[in-house]
N, CA and C atoms as a LAMMPS dump frame, in Angstrom:
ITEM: TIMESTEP
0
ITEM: NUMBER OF ATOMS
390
ITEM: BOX BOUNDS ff ff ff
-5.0000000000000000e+02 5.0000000000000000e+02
-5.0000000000000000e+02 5.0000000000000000e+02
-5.0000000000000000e+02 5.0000000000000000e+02
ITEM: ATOMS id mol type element x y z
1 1 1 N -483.185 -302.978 -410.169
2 1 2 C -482.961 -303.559 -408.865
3 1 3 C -482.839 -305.073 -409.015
4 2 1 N -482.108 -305.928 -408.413
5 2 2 C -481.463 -307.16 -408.79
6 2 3 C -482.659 -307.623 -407.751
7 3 1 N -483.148 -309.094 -408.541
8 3 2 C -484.02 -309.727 -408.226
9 3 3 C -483.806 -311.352 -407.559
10 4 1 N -484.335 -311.545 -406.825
11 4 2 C -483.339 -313.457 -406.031
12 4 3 C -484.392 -313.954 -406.012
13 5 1 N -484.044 -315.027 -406.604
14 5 2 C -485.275 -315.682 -407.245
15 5 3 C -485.429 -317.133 -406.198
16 6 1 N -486.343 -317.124 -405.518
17 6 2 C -486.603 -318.324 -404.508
18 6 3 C -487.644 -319.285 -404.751
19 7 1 N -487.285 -320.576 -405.47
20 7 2 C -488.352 -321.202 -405.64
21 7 3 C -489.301 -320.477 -406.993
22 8 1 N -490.455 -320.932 -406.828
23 8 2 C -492.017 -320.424 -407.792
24 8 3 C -491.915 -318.728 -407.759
25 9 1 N -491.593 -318.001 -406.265
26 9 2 C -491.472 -316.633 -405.979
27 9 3 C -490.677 -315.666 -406.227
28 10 1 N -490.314 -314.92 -405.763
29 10 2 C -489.1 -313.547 -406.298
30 10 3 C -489.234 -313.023 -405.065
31 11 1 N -488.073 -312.357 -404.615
32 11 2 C -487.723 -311.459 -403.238
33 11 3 C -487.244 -310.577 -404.241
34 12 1 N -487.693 -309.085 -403.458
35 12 2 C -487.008 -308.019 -404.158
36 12 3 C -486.112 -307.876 -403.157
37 13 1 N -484.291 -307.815 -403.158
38 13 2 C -483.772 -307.517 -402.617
39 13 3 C -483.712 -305.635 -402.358
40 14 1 N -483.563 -306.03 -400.815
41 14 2 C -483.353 -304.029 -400.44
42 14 3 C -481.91 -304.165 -400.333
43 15 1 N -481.987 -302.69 -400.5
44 15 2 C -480.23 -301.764 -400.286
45 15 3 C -480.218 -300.653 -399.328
46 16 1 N -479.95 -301.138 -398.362
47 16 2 C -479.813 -299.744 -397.155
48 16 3 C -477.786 -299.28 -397.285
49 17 1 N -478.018 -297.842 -396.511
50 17 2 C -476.674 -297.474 -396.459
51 17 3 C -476.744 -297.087 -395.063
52 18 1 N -475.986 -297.114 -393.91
53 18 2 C -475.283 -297.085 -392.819
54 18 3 C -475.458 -295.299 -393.183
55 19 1 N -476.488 -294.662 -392.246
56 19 2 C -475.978 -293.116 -392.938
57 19 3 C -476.02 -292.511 -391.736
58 20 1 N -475.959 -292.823 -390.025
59 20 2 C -475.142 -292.461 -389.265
60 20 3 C -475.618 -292.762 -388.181
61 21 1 N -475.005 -292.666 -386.601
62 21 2 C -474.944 -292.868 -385.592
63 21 3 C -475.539 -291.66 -384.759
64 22 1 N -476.993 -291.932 -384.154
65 22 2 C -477.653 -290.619 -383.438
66 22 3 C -477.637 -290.909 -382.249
67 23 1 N -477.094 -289.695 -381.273
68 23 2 C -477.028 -289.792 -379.733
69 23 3 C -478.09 -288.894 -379.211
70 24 1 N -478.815 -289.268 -378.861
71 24 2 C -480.086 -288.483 -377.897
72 24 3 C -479.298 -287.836 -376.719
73 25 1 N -479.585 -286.383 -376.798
74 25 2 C -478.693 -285.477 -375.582
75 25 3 C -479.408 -284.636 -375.148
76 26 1 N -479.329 -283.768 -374.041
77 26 2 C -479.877 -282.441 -373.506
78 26 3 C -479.686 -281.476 -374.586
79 27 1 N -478.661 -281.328 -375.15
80 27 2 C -478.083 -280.006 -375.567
81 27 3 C -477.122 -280.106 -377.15
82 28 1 N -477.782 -280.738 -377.592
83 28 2 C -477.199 -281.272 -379.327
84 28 3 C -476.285 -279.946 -379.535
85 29 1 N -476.346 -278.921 -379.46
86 29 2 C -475.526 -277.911 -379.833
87 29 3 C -474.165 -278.124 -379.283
88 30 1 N -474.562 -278.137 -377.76
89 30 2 C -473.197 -278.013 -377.219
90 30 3 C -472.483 -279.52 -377.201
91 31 1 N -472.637 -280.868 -377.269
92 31 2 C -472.608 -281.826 -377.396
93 31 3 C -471.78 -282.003 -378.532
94 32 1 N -472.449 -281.224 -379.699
95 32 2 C -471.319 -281.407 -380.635
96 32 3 C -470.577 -280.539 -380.908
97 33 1 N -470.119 -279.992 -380.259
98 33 2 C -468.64 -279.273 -379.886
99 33 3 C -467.904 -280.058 -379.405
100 34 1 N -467.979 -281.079 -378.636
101 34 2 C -467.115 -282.452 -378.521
102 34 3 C -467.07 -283.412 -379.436
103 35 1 N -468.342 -283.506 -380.03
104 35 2 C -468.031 -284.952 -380.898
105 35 3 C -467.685 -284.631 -382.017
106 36 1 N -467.255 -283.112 -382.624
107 36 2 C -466.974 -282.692 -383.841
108 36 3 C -465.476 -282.927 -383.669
109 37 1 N -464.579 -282.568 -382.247
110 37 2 C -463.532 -282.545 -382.214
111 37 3 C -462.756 -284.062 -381.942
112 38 1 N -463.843 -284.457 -381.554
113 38 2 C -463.867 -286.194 -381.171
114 38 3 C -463.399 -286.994 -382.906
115 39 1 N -464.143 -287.145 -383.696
116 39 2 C -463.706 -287.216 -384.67
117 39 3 C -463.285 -286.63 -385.464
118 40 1 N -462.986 -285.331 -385.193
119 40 2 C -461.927 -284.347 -386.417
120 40 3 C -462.897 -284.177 -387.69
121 41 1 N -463.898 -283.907 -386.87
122 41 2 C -465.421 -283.296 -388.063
123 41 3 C -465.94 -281.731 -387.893
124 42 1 N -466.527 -281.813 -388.499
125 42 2 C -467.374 -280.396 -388.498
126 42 3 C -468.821 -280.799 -388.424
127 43 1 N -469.727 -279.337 -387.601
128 43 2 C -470.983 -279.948 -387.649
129 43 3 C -471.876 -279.172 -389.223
130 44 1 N -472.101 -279.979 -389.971
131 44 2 C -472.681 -280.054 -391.254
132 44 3 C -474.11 -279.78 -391.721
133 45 1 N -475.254 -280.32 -390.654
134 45 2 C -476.461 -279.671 -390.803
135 45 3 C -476.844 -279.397 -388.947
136 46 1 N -478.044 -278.074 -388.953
137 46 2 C -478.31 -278.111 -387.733
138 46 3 C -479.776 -278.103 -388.175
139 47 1 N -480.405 -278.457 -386.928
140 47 2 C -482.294 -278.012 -387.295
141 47 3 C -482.68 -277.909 -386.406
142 48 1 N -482.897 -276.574 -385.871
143 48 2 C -483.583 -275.559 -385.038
144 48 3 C -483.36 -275.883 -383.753
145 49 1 N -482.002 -276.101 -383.379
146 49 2 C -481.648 -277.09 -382.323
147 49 3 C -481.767 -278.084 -381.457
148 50 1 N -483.081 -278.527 -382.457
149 50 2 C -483.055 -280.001 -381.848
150 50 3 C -482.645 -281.135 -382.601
151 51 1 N -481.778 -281.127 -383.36
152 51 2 C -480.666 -281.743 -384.489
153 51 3 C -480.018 -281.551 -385.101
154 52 1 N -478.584 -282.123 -384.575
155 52 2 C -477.557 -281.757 -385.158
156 52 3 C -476.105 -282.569 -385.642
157 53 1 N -476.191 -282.792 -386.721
158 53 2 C -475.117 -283.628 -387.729
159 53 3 C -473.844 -283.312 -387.654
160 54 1 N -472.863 -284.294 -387.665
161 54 2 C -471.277 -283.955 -387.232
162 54 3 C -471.08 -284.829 -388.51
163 55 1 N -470.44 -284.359 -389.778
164 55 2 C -469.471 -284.866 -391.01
165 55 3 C -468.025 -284.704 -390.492
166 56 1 N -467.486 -285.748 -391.34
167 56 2 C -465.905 -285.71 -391.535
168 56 3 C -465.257 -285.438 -392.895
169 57 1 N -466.42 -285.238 -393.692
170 57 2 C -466.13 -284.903 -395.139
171 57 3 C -465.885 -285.875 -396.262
172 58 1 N -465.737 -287.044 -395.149
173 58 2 C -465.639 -287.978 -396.21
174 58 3 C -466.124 -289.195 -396.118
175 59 1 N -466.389 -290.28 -396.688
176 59 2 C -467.64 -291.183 -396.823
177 59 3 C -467.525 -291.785 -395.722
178 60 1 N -468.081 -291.288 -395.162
179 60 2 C -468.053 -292.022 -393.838
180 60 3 C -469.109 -292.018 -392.957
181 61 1 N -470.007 -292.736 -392.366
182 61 2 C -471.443 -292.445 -391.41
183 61 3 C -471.293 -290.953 -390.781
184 62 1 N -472.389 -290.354 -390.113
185 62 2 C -472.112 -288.927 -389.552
186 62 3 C -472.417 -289.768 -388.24
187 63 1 N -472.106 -288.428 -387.475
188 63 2 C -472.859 -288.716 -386.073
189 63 3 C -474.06 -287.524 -385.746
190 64 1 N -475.195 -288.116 -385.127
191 64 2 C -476.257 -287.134 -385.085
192 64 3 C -476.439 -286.985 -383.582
193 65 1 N -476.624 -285.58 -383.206
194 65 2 C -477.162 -285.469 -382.047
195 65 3 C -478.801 -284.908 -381.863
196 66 1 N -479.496 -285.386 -381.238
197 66 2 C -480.595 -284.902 -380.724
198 66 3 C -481.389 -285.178 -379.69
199 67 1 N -481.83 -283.84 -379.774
200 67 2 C -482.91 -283.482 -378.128
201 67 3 C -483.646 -284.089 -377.752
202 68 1 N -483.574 -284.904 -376.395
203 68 2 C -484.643 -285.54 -375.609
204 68 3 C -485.057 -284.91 -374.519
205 69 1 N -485.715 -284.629 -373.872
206 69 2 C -486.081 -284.034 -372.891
207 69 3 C -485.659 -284.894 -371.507
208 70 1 N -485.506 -286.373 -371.297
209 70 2 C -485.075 -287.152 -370.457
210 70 3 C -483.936 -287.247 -370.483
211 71 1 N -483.172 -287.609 -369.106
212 71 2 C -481.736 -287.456 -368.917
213 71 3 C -481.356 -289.325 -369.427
214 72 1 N -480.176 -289.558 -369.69
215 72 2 C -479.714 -290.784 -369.987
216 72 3 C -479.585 -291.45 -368.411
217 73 1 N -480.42 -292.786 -368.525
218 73 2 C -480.518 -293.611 -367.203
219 73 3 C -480.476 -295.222 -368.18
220 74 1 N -478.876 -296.008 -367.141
221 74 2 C -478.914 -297.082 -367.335
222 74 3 C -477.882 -297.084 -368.278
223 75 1 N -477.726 -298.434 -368.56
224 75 2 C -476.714 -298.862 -370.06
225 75 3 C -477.027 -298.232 -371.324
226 76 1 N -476.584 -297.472 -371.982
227 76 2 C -476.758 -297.687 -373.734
228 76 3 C -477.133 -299.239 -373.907
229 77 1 N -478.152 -299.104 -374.796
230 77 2 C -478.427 -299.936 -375.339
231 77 3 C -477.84 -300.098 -376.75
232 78 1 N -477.351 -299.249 -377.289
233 78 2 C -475.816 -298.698 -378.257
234 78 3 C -475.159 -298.3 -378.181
235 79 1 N -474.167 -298.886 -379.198
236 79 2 C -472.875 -297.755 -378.538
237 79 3 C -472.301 -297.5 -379.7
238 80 1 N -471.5 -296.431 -379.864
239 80 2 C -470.433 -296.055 -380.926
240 80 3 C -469.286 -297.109 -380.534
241 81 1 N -468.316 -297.254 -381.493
242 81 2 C -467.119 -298.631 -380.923
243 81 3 C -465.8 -297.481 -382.382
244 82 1 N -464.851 -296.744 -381.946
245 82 2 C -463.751 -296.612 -382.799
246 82 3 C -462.469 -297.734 -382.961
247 83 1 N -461.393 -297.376 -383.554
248 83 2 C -460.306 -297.909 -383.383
249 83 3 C -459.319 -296.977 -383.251
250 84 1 N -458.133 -297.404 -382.96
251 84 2 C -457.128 -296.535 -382.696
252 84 3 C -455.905 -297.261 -382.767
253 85 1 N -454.682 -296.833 -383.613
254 85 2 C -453.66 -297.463 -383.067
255 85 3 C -452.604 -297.605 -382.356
256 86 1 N -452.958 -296.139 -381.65
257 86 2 C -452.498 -295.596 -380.288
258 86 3 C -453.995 -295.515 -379.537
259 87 1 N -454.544 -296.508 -379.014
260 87 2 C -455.817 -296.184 -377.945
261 87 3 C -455.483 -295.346 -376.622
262 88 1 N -453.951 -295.346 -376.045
263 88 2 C -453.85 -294.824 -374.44
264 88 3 C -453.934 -293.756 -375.008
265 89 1 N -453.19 -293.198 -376.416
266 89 2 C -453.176 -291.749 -376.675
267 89 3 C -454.555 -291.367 -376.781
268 90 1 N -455.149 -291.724 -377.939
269 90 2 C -456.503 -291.364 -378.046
270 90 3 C -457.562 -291.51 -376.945
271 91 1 N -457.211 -292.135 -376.387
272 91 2 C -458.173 -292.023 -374.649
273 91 3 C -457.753 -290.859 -373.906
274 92 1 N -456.42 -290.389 -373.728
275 92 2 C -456.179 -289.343 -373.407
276 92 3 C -456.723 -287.938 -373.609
277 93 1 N -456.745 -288.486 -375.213
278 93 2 C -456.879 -286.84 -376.239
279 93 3 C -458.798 -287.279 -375.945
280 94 1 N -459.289 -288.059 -375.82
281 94 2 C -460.729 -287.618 -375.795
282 94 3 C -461.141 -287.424 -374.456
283 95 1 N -460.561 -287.609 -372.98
284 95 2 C -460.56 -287.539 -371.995
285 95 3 C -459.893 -285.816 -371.47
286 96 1 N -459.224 -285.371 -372.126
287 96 2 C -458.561 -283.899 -372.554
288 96 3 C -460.064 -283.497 -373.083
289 97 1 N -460.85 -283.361 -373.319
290 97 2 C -461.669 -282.882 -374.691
291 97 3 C -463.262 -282.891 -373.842
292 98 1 N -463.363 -283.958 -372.641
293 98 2 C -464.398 -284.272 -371.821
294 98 3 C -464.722 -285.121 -371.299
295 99 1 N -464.437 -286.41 -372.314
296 99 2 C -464.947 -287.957 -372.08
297 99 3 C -464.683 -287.946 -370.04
298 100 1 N -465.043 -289.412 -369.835
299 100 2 C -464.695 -290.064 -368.647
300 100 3 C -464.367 -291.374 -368.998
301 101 1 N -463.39 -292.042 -368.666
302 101 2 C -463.103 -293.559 -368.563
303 101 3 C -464.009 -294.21 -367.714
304 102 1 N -464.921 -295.079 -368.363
305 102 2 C -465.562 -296.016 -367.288
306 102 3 C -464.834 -297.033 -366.804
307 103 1 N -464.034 -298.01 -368.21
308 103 2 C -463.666 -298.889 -367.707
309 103 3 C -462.583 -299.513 -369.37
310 104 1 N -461.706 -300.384 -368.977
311 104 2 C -461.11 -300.826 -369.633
312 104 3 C -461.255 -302.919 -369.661
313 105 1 N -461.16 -302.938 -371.13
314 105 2 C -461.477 -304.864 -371.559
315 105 3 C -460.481 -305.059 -372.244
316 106 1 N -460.654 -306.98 -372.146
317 106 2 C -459.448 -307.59 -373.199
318 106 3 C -459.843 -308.43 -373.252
319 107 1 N -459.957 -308.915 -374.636
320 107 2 C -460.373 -310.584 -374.632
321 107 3 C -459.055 -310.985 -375.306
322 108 1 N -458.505 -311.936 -375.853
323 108 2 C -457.639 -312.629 -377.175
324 108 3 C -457.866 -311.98 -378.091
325 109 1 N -456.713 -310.642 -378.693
326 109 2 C -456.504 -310.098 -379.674
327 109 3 C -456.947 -308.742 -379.779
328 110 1 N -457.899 -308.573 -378.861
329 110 2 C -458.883 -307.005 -378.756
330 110 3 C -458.58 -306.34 -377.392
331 111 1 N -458.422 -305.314 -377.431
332 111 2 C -458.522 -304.929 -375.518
333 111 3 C -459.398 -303.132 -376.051
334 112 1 N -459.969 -302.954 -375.203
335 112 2 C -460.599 -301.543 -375.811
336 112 3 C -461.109 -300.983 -374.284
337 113 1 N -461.335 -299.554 -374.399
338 113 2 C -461.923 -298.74 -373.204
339 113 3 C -462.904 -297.989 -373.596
340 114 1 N -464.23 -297.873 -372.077
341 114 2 C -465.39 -297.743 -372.346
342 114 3 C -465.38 -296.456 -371.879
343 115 1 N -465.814 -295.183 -372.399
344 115 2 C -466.009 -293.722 -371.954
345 115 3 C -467.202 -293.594 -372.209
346 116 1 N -467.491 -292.553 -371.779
347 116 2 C -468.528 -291.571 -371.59
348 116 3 C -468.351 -290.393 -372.333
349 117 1 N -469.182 -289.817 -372.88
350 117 2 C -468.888 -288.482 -373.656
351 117 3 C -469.964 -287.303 -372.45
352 118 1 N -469.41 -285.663 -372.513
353 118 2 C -470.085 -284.942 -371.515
354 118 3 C -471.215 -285.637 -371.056
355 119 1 N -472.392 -286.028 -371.601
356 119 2 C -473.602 -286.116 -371.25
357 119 3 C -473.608 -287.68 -370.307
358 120 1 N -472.616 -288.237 -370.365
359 120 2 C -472.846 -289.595 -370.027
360 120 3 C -472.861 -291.137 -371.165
361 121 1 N -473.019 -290.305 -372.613
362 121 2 C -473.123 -291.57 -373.089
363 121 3 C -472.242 -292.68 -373.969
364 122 1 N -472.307 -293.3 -373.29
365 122 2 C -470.862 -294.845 -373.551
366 122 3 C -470.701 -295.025 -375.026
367 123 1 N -469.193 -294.952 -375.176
368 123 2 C -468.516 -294.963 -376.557
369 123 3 C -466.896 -296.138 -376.076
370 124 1 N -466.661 -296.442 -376.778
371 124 2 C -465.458 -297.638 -377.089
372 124 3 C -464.196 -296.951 -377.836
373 125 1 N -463.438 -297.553 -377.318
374 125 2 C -461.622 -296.812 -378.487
375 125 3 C -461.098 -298.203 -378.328
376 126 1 N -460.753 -299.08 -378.987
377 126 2 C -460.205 -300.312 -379.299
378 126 3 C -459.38 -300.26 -380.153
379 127 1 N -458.166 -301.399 -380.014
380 127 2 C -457.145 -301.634 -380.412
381 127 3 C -457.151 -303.451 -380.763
382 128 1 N -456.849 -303.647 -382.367
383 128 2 C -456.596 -305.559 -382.251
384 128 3 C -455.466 -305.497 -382.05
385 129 1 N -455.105 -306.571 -381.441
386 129 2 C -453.531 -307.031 -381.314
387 129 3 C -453.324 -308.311 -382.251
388 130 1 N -452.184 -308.417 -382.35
389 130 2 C -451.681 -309.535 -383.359
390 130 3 C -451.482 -309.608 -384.252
């Protein structure tokens, strides 16, 4: 493990990996029956249905769903954020599939739209321009 040497002391540097994105839902089962088709995944591990993993097969973060007993109230305090380089299409095709459009942004160079997946919870499809 590579060592950074500060001064008289030593920091052991850590190594984390990004190993996926978990949405707290009513119903992780049925939940990811959308978000499997949402990203063109399969769901990969389940556990006893109160967790359940969506792969794409390839190195890429998963998405996790699991059981809360409370309904979603208020803003995400996270959010999933994709890209697209057709976003109207892909807003379509995930709005076909369940989503809801909350709302659409643009700043200089970015414009992206805010959905909802069945349960309510806020996800992004963005496009850069330029």
């Amino acid at each position: 493990m590579p060592v950074l040497s500060v001064g008289a002391s030593s920091v052991r540097r850590m190594s984390i990996q990004l190993g996926g994105v978990t949405i707290d839902c009513a119903d992780p089962r049925k939940l990811a029956v959308f978000w499997a088709e949402a990203i063109g995944g399969k769901i990969s591990d389940e556990f006893g249905g109160e967790f359940v993993f969506i792969g794409t097969g390839e190195d890429r973060p998963y998405i996790g769903l699991q059981r809360v007993p409370e309904p979603r109230v208020g803003k995400n305090r996270v959010h999933v954020d994709f890209g697209a380089a057709d976003r109207n299409a892909e807003v379509e095709r995930l709005v076909g599939l369940g989503a809801t459009v909350v709302g659409e942004h643009s700043v200089p160079g970015l414009t992206w739209t805010v959905l909802q997946d069945p349960e309510g919870n806020e996800f992004c499809v963005g496009t850069q321009e330029g």
